[in-house]
N, C-alpha and C positions, 0 to 999 in steps of 0.2 A: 168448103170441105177442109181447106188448110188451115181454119182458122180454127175447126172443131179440133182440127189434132192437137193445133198448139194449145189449147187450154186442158184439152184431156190430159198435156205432156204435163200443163203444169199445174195441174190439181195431182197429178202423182206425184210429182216433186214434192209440192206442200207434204202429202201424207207420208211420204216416206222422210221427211225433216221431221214430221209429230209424234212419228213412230221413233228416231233417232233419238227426240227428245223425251219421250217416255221411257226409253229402255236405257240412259242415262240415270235419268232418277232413279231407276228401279235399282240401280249399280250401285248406288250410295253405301257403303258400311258404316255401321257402330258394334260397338264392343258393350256388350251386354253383361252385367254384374255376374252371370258365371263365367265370362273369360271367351266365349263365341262372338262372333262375327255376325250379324244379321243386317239384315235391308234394310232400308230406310229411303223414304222422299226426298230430294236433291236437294239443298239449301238454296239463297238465292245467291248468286255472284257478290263477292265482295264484304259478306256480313259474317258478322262471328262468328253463325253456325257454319257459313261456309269454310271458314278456318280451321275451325276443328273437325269440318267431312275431308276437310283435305289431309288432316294430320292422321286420322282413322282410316281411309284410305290408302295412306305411304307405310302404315303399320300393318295394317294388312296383305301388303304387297312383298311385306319383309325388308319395307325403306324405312326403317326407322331414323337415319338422319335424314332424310325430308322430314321428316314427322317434327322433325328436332328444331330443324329452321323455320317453318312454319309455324312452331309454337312460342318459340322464345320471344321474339319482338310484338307479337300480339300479348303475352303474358306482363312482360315489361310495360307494356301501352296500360292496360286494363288493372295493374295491380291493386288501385286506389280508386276503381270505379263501380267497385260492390257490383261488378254483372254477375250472373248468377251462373253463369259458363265458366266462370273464374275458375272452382273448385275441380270441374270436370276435365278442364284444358292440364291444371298441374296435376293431375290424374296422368291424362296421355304422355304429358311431357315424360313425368317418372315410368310411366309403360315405355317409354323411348329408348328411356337410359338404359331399361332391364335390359330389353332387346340388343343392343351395343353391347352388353357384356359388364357393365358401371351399375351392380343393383346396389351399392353402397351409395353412391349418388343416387341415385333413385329414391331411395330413403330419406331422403331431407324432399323431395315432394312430395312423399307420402304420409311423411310426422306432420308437414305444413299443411295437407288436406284434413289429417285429421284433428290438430289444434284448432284451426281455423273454420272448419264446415261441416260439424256435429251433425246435424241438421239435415245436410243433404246426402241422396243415395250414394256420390261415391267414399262417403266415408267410408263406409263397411267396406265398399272394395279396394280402398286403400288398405283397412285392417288385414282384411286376406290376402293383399299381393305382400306385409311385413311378414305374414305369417308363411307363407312360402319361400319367400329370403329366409325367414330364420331356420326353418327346416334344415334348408342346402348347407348353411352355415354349421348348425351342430352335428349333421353328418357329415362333416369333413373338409366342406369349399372353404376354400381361402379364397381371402382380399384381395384385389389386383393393386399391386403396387407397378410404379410406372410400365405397365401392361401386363405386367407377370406376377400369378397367382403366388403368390410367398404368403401373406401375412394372415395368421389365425385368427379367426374370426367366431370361435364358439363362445364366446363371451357376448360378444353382440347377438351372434342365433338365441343365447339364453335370455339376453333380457328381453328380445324381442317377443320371443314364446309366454314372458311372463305378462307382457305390452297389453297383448290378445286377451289371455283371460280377463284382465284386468277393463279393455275397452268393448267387449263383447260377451258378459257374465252367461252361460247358461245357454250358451247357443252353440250349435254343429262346429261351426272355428274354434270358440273356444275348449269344446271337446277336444279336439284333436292335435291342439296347443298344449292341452295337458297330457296329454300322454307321448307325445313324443318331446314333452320337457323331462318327464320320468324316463323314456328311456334312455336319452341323454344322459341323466345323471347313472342309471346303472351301468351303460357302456362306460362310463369315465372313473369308476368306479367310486363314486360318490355314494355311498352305502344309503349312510343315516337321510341324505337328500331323496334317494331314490327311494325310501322306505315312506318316508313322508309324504313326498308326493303322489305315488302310489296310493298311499292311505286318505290323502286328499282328493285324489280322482276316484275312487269309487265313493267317497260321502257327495260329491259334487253331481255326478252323475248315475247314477245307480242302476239305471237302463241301459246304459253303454253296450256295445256290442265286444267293447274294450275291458267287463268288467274282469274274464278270469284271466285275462292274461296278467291285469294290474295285481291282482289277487294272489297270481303265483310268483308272479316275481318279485310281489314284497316279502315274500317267503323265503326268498335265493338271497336279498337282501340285507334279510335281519340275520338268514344264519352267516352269511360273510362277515355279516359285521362282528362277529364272533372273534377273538382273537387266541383265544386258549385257555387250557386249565387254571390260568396264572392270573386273567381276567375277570373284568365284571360277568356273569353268566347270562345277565338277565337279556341278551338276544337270545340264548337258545329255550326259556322258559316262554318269551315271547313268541318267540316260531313255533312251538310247540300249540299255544293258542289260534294262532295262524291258521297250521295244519288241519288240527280240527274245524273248522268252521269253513276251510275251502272243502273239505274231505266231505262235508254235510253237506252243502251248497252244489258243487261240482263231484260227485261221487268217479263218474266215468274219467272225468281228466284227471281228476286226484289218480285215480290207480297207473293211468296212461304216466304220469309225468314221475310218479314215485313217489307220490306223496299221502302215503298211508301208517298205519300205524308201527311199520316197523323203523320207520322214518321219526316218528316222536320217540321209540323206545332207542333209537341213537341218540336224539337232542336230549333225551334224558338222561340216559348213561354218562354224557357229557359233560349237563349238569354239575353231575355228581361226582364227576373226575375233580371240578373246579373247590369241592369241601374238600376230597381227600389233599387237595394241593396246599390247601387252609391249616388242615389240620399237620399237615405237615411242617410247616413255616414254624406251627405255636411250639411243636415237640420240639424244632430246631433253639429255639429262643426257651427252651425247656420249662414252657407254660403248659404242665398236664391240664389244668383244670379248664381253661382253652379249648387244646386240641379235643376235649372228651365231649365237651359240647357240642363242638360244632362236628365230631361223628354219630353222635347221639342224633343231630338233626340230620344228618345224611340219611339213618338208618331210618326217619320219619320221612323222609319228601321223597327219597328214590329208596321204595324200598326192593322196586323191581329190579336194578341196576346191577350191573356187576360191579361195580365199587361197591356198594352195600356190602356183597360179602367181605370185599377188602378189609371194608370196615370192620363186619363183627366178629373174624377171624381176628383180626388186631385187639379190638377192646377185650375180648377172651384170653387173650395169652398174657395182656395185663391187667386181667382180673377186672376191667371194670364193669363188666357185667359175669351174669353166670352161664352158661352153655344151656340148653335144654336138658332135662334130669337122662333123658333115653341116652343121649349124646354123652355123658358124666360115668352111666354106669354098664353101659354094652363096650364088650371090648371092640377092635379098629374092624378084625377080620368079619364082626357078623354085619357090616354095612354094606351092604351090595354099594353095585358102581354107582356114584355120586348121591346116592341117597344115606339117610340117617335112619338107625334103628325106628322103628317102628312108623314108618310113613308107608301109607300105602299105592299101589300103582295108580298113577293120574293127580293124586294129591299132593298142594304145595307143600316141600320139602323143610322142615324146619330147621335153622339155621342155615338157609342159603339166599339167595336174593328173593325169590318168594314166599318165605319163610320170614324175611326182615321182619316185617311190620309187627308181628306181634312179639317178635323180640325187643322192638324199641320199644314198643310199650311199656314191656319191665324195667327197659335201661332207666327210661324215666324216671320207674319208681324208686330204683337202687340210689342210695347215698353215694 
């Protein structure tokens, strides 16, 4: 009878050691290409998997310097022995340094994964852990210099967002490498970059779920990059094209954000402040034949504009065109308010900004 117990004691012992040691391996972690944690079967003592379940393990744990000592001297051993763990261990290693707070050290194992092991899975997740440094970086992180964040670091977030596209063409990362490279450039007020890229992330992506945001804010873009009457124009005949085409494309956001047609009939107006500013300059340097030109084509490209009228209230008082004959021989008092003899209610006004165009038609004709 005593001898039955003592084997019953130690057949349970055994099963409860089989069980201790089942539910060990079950405990294993690895870090899965989206950045989770999952199980895995326990390595065997002593072998390189086992080294890297133990660095996955202390990462896990939020021991990133275990992870750190465990990895370095197996990395050092192994650098020149082509194991095929290599690639994966300086994977964990640069996951160590993140975790410490050092994602700029981290960086130099993650350019090293990705020069080095094209070929294997964790390149891509090397590419996405740069790509998430660069993020932090052009929203604002700075460098740790001897432990304290001082030193700016959106230069390296930029080139790194550019790294991405470049090592990942056409794929979900580099999606979202390009547009948070674009918004970058419009938070820093990098106009002409932010208009660019923008215009490069919807040719790239055209499905995006990114597309009207890209859409409107190359719009916010080109008219910034506007600088004044005294300027080149051609951002706001630009954003003008813009408008329409988000306005056709995205009707409902168009009107939500402002960007309808009384928004073109300011970038037009605009425009056409930039000839009256032209025509200015030439009468200063007292080049008539200049300035008449270039209000001649004011009164053809804006002729909706209020400078239009600027104009052909000007070119009429020096004769270089003729009035309308109603306007020559109706005296001041029979024009009702802002209308010209004989225009009817609803009808464009001749000689006023809707009236232009067929006035410059004549202009044209006149010597």
């Amino acid at each position: 009878m005593h001898r039955r117990v003592t084997t019953c004691i130690g057949m349970s012992a055994a099963l409860f050691l089989a069980c201790c040691a089942a539910h060990a391996q079950s405990t294993e972690l690895r870090l899965d290409p989206s950045g989770t944690w999952e199980q895995t079967d326990a390595p065997i003592p002593g072998t390189p998997e086992a080294v890297l379940a133990e660095a996955r393990r202390a990462l896990a744990n939020d021991r990133p310097g275990a992870a750190k000592l465990a990895l370095d001297p197996w990395i050092k051993a192994n650098e020149r022995t082509g194991s095929p763990l290599l690639a994966e261990a300086i994977l964990l290693r640069g996951d160590a340094h993140t975790a410490l707070g050092d994602e700029y050290e981290a960086l130099y194992d993650y350019e090293r994964v990705i020069r080095e092991f094209p070929s294997t899975e964790s390149y891509t997740v090397a590419v996405e852990r740069e790509l998430n440094i660069g993020v932090k970086y052009v929203n604002g992180m700075k460098r740790r210099f001897f432990g304290f964040r001082v030193l700016d670091a959106e230069d390296v977030g930029e080139e790194l967002l550019i790294r991405v596209q470049e090592r990942l063409p056409g794929s979900r990362v580099a999606e979202r490498a390009g547009i948070e490279l674009a918004d970058y450039y419009f938070r820093a007020r990098k106009l002409e970059l932010a208009s660019d890229a923008y215009d490069l992330f919807v040719q790239l992506y055209p499905r995006s779920q990114y597309v009207p945001k890209a859409m409107e804010r190359r719009i916010y873009a080109t008219i910034a990059a506007y600088k004044g009457p005294k300027y080149d124009p051609a951002p706001l005949l630009d954003a003008q094209v813009l408008v329409r085409r988000f306005t056709a494309f995205y009707p409902a956001q168009a009107r939500q954000a402002g960007l309808d047609d009384a928004l073109v009939a300011r970038l037009d107006d605009s425009a056409a402040q930039e000839l009256i500013e032209s025509a200015r300059w030439y009468l200063s340097r007292n080049d008539e034949v200049s300035a008449r030109y270039v209000l001649k084509r004011l009164l053809r490209q804006h002729p909706r504009s209020g400078a239009a009228q600027q104009a052909y209230t000007f070119m009429v008082e020096k004769g270089w065109i003729e009035p309308p004959r109603e306007d020559r021989d109706a005296p001041a008092s029979d024009a009702p308010s802002g209308r010209t003899p004989g225009a009817r209610a609803g009808e464009p006004v001749r000689g006023t900004p809707l009236g232009a165009g067929a006035t410059a038609a004549r202009a044209e004709a006149e010597p």
